[in-house]
Each structure stands twice: as structure tokens, then as C-alpha cells.
C-alpha positions in Angstrom: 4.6 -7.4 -2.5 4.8 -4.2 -4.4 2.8 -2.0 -1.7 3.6 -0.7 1.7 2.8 0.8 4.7 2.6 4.6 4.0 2.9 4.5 0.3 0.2 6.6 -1.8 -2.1 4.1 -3.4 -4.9 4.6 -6.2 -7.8 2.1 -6.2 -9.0 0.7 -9.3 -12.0 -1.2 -8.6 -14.6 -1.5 -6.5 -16.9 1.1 -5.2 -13.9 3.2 -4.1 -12.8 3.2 -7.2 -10.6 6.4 -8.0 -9.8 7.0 -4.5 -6.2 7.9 -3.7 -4.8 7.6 0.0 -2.7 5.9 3.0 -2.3 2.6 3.4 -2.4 2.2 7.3 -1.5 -2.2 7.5 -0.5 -4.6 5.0 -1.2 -8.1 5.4 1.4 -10.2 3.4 -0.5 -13.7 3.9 -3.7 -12.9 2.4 -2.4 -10.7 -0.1 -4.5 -7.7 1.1 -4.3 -4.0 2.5 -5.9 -1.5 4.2 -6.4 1.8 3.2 -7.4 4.7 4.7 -11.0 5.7 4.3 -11.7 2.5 1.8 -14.3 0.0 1.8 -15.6 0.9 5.0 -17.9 -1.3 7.1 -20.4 -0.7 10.0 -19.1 -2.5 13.2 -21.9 -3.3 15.7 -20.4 -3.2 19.4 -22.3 -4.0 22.6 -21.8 -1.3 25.3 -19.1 -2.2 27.7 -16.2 0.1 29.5 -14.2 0.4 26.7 -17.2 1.5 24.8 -19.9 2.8 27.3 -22.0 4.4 24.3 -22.0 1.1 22.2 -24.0 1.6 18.2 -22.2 1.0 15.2 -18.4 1.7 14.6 -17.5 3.0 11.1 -14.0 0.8 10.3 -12.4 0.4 7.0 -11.8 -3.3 5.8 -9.1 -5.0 4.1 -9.0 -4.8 0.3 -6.8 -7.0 -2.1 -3.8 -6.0 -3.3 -4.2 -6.4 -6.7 -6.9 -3.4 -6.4 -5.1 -1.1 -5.8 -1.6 1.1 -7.7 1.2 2.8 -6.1 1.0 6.4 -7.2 4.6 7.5 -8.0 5.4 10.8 -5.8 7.9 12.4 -9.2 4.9 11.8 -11.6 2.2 11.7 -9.6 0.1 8.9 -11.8 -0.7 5.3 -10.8 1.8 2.9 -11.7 3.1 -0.5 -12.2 6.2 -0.9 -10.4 9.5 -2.9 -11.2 12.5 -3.9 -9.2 16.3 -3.1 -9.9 19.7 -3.5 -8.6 21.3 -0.1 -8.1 25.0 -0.2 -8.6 26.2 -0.9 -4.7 24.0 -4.1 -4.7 20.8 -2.8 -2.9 17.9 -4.3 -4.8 14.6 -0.9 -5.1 11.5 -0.2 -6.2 10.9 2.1 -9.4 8.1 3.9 -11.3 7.5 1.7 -14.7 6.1 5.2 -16.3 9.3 7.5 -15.2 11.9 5.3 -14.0 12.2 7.3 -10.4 12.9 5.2 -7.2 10.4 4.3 -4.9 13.0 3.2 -2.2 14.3 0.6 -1.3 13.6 -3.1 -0.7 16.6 -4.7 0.1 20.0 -4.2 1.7 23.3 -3.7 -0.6 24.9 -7.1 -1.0 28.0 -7.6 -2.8 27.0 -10.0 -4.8 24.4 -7.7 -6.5 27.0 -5.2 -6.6 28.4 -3.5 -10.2 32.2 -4.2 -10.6 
């Protein structure tokens, strides 16, 4: 999956469309993140101790993946991301639009590595 936790995102559809911000969990199964302050629902809770005022809880719900862009922190746009093989074998993430890294994905492994 191209998107992780704490990476910028950009959402481009739905009614938070435009939105840029956090994403706080990724679920890799379903293919769908949450971001912060996106598609947000009303939570009815009962009163109980761990919520002794009870009413509605504002939370935000999961969104798919495919929603939503990494924004690249050197050109700041929304972008389609790509992944490489640096030269020491480690496998990263980079901006289609620029070409910066985005970090990385996986460790160096020699066979990957640049002789």
C-alpha cells in the first residue's frame, strides 16, 4: 500500500474532497484509511462510567485508499507515487511529479544492491 501512518494525504472525492491532513490508522486488509477530521460520523453512546454524559460522539470513519493522494513534502502537490531501488539495495517510495523520496519501504538487501 502506497499510504501510511503520518504521511500528508489529499482527498479526491467524496464530500471531503480537497481536504489535506493526517492519517491516524491504516487498515491493510480492507484497503482503507483514516484520516484526520474526514468523513466523520455521529456515534450514539449510552451513558455508562466511561461515559457518564452519554449523546452523540463525533468520530471520523475509514475511507478507501484509493480516495485519497500522498502529498509530496519537496513539492507540496498530490501525487502518484512509485517504488525504486536505491543503490545499497533498500527498496523507497518517490514523488512521480519531482522524483524526491518519500522514505523508505524496505530494508537494503544485497541482492537489490548496485555492483
Amino acid at each position: 500500500m502506497h499510504i501510511r501512518i503520518d504521511d500528508t494525504v489529499e482527498v479526491i472525492s467524496g464530500a471531503d474532497r480537497g481536504v489535506r491532513a493526517k492519517v491516524m490508522k491504516v487498515d491493510h486488509e480492507a484497503g482503507k484509511i483514516i484520516v484526520e477530521n474526514v468523513n466523520r460520523a455521529y456515534k450514539h453512546v449510552r451513558r455508562s462510567q466511561r461515559n457518564p454524559q452519554g449523546g452523540r460522539l463525533s468520530k471520523e470513519m475509514p475511507i478507501q485508499t484509493s480516495n485519497a493522494m500522498l502529498v509530496c513534502e519537496k513539492c507540496n502537490k498530490a501525487t502518484r507515487t512509485g517504488a525504486r531501488f536505491l543503490d545499497d539495495g533498500s527498496k523507497v517510495r518517490y514523488c512521480k511529479q519531482c522524483g524526491a523520496g518519500l522514505g523508505e519501504i524496505a530494508p537494503a538487501r544485497a541482492r537489490y544492491a548496485k555492483k
